[in-house]
Structure formats: structure tokens, C-alpha cells
N, C-alpha and C positions, 0 to 999 in steps of 0.2 A: 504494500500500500504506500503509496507518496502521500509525503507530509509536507508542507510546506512551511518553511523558517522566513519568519520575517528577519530581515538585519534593518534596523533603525538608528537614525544618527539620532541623539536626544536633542529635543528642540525645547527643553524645558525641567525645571532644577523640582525636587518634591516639594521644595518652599513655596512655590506658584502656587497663587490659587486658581487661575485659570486649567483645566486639564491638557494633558500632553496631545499634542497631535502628530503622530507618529511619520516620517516618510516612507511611503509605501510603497510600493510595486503592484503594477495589474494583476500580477500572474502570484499574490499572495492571497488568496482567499477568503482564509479566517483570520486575515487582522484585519479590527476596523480603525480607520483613521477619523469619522466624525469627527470636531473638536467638542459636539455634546456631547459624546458618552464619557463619563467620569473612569479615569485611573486610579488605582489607590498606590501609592507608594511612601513603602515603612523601611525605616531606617535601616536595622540589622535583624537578621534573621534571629528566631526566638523559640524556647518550647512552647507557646502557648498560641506560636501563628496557629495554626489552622481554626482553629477556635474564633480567634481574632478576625482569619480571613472569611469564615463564616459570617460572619453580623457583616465585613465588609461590602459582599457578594448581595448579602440580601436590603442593604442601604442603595444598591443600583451601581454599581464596579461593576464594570466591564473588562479591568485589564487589572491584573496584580501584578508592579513589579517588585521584584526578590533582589534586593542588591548584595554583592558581596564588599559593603561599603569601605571593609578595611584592606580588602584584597591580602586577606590571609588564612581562605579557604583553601585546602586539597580538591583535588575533583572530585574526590570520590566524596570528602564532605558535603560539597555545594549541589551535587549531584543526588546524594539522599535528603539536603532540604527540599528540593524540586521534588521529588518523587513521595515524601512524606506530605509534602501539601496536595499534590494530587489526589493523593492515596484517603487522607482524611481530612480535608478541607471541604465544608458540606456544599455544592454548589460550583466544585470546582473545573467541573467540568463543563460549564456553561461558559469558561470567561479565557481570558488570552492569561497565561503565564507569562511577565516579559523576566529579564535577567538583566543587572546592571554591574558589571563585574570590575572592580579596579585592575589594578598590575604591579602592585606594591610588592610582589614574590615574582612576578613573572607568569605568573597563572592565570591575567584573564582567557586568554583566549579558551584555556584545558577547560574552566571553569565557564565558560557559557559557551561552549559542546559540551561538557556532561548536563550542563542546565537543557538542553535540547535532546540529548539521549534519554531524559528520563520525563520530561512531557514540556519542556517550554517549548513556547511556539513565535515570540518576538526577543529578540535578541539586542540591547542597545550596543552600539559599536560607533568607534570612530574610524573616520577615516589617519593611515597611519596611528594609529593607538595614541591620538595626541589627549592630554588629557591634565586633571590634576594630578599632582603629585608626581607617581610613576606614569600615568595615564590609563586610559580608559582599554577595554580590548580591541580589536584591529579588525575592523571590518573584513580589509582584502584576505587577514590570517583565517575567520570563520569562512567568507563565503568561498574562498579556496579548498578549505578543509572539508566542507561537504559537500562540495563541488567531487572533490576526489575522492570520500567516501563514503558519505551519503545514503547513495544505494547499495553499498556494501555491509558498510556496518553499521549503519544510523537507522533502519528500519525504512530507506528510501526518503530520508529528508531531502529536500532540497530549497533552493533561496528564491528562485526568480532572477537574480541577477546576471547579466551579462558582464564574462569576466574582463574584456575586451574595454572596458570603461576603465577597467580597474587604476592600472597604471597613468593613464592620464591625467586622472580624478586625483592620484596622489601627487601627483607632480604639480598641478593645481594650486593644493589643497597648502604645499610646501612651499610655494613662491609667493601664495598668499597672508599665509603666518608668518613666515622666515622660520618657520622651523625645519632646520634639515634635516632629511631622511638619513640615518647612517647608512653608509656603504653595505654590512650586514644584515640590514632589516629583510625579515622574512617576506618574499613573496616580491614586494615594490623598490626593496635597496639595489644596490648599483651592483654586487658581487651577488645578487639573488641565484644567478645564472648562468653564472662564469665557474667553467668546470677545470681541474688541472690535471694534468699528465693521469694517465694511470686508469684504474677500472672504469672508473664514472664516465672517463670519454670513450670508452670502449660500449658501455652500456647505452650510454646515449647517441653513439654513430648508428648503434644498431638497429637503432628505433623503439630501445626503452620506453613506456608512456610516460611523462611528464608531466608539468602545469601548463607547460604549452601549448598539448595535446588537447586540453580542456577550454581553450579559448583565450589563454593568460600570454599574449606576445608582447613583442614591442616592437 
């Protein structure tokens, strides 16, 4: 069964009182973007969410999202909060799970795919993981990753996004803030792609699949 993952840049902090209106894609179905339907967004995650996110659900939320606001969750942590609000949050199954995942350990990206392996379905992300602190997770890092496996091992997730934008969009996105992309960044840096001497260019003359493969060139 295809699932489809929304990736949303955040276009609004949980201190707004206006609700969040999400950037969407056509080809994402069950997220809605209305700016009337209300989002609920809670701080840190807690033993007594589901509980909580029950009364929220039935006050009229549309969208829960689960942040990992200190970004010092494991996957597999951030992954059973997701799956325990599924699991017993009464009404949870009516509403969009989203995920807001810092990078203070290097973990958003692990941390919202497991948030998507275990039932979210909107993903906040930036483009280049630009963000506070360490920064937020990395758009091109998710929609690349279930891009490539997805249908493999995600239960057929997939984004809507065309990966083709991707690189542009970052390049953009870095001339616009002045924040440079480091030469290493995963997916959009400058050595993303650059292979040297030895198996890797043997594997890829050969016609190894790649990101390339998947619609990701320059």
C-alpha cells in the first residue's frame, strides 16, 4: 500500500496563534493545508500525551505535531513516541501526525523516518537542515531517503516531491541566507558525489543504482 509523507517547511512557530498552514504538494492527499483547521503543537513529548492528545482531537485538531524539541531523541525513542500515540491516542486516527525534529545529536533526519515508519504522515523539514541551534532536519536528507526506500522498507511511503528541484532549491535557498552549504552535506554539498579511486568507481561505472538514478542530478 503507498502512503504518502508530506515534507513541510514550517511556516509558523507553536507560539502563533494563528494555525500553521502547511506547504503542500498535489500528489499528498491526506495532508490538509486549510489555514482553518487548527494544529495542536506541544512542547516535549510526555507520559500523559495520548491522554492529552485525546481532549486535543476532540476540541477540533486536525494535525498533532510531536516535536523532538531538544533533539536528543534515539530513533528508536522518537519512533515509539509516534507509535504509542497512534497506538492509544483516542481519535488518532482521524488526524495528520506531523514531527518537528531538531539536530542537536545529528539525529533529525533518523528521527523523522522513524517518526514516518511508525504512522506520521507530515514531516517538518528544512531546506539544507538550516535551523536553530544545530538546525532543523533536511528536507532533500528525508525526501531522498524515501525516495530510495520507501517502497522497500517504509511500507511504500512516499513524498510527492520531484527530486530534480532538489538541488536548485538549495542553492537558492544558500545564496539567499548566506549560509553555506558545507562541501560534505549529505545529498546537496559539493563532494555529495565525487567518488575516488577504488571500488565505489568500479561500482558506479557499472551502473550501481544511485541518487541519480532516482531523479537527484545536476
Amino acid at each position: 500500500m503507498h502512503q504518502p509523507v508530506h515534507a513541510t517547511l514550517p511556516t509558523c512557530s507553536p507560539s502563533r496563534s494563528a494555525p500553521c498552514t502547511p506547504v503542500s504538494t498535489p500528489t499528498a492527499p491526506l495532508v490538509r493545508s486549510e489555514p482553518s483547521e487548527p494544529a495542536f503543537f506541544s512542547a516535549t513529548p510526555g507520559p500523559t500525551r495520548p491522554q492529552i492528545l485525546g481532549e486535543v482531537i476532540k476540541a477540533g485538531a486536525t494535525t498533532l505535531n510531536i516535536p523532538d524539541t531538544t533533539g536528543w531523541n534515539l530513533p528508536n525513542e522518537f519512533g515509539g513516541i509516534i507509535a504509542n500515540i497512534r497506538a492509544n491516542t483516542p481519535g488518532a486516527d482521524s488526524v495528520i501526525i506531523s514531527t518537528h525534529c531538531q539536530n542537536d545529536l545529528g539525529l533529525s533526519t533518523a528521527n523523522s523516518l522513524a517518526g514516518a515508519m511508525n504512522g506520521a504522515r507530515q514531516l517538518e523539514c528544512t531546506i539544507n537542515g538550516i535551523g536553530e541551534r544545530a538546525g532543523n532536519a533536511s528536507l532533500e536528507e528525508i525526501v531522498m531517503a524515501i525516495a530510495l526506500k520507501g517502497q522497500s522498507h517504509m511500507n511504500g511511503l512516499y513524498t510527492g516531491i520531484n527530486p530534480v528541484h532538489i538541488y536548485p532549491t538549495s542553492r537558492m535557498v544558500s545564496d539567499y541566507s548566506g549560509m553555506m552549504v558545507q562541501p560534505h552535506k549529505a545529498i546537496v554539498g559539493a563532494n555529495a558525489f565525487s567518488h575516488e579511486s577504488g571500488i565505489h568507481q568500479v561500482c558506479f561505472r557499472m551502473g550501481q543504482e544511485s541518487m541519480r538514478d532516482r531523479g537527484l542530478d545536476r
